[in-house]
C-alpha positions, 0 to 999 in steps of 0.5 A: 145870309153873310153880312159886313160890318160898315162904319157909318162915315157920314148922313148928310140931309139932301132935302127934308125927307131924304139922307146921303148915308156914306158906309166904310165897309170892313171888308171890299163888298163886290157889287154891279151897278144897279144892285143894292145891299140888304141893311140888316136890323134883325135875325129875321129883318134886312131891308133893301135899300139901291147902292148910289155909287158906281162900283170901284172902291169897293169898300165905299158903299153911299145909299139915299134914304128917303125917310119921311114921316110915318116912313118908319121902315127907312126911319128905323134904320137911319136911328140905328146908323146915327146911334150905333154909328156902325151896320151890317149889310149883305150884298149886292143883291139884284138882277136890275144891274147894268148890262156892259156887255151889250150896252144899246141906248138908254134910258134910265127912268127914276121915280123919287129915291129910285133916283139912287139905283139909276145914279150908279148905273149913270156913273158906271155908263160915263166911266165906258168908253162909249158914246151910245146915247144915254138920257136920264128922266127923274121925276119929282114932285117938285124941283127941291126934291131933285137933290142932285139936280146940279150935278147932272146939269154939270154931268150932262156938259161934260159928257156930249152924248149924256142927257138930264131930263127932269120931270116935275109932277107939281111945278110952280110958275117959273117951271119951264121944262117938263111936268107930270108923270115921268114916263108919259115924257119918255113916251112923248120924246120917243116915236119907238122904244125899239133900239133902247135899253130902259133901266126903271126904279121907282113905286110898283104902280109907276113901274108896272105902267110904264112897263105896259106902255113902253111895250106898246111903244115897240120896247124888248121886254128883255131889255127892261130891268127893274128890281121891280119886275121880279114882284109884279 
């Protein structure tokens, strides 16, 4: 696997648990937004983690890293970019990337984390122009975790065909949109799946549900990505 040397420019806390993490690439990296980079710790070890950015400046590379206690898989990496202040990565790697050639309805559907491979395929889809309707549904468990919150509100003004849907899985009294699991509201927004594109990032558990139901609900599976899906 050929890898790139990145100079670590920045890793900013956007909650407790998870990190922005800005890369300088020694070299331009091509990628297509929804891909992701392997971060390599080792001879035998490179770990996945989703591009946040859209592609253009091809040398910038901005990952989300969700490293909570005991997340010893992400927390490893995170201590090697802050004590070495430098990485190798290879990529984009991935078949869950945005299709522009044949661009349909979306929906991009984010669990946690996955919020960063739905965030470049979204930056990706406004830059087009074309106004096909796009709805984006993040689902955390409280609302402090939906770090970007903010931006999208800001996203969903500037841009008439773009919605921002976020899903709480414990809310607290004052929560006024919706709760629970974050496909069950694109379940109970849409009477048919049939005419959209869904891009899925999140745990294997949810991603396989939603797979399950979607279908039932009149979605192509050929137009269903994930990296999820190449696994289970």
């Amino acid at each position: 696997m050929s890898s790139i040397s990145c100079k670590v420019e920045s890793i900013e806390p956007l909650t407790d648990v998870v990190s922005r993490v800005k890369l300088t690439a020694s070299s331009p990296m091509s990628f297509k937004a929804g891909q992701y980079v392997k971060v390599i710790m080792g001879e035998n070890d490179s770990r996945p983690f989703s591009i946040a950015n859209a592609p253009g400046e091809s040398n910038k590379i901005e990952l989300h890293i969700g490293a909570g206690a005991g997340n010893d898989y992400a927390g490893q990496v995170l201590e090697k970019m802050k004590t070495q202040g430098e990485i190798d990565i290879a990529g984009g790697h991935g078949e869950a990337y945005f299709r522009d050639t044949d661009i349909k309805p979306t929906i991009l559907l984010a669990g946690g984390t996955g919020f960063s491979y739905t965030y470049s395929i979204l930056q990706q889809r406004l830059k087009i122009a074309n106004t096909q309707p796009i709805f984006l549904y993040w689902g955390t468990q409280t609302l402090a975790d939906m770090y970007e919150y903010e931006a999208l509100v800001e996203l969903e003004k500037q841009h008439k065909h773009f919605r921002f849907i976020p899903v709480v899985d414990a809310p607290d009294e004052h929560w006024q949109g919706k709760s629970g699991w974050v496909h069950q509201a694109i379940l109970a927004d849409f009477v048919s799946l049939e005419p959209y594109q869904v891009y899925v990032a999140g745990r294997f558990e949810m991603a396989g549900v939603a797979r399950d139901d979607f279908q039932k609900q009149g979605l192509l599976l050929e137009n269903l990505y994930g990296d999820a899906y190449q696994f289970i």
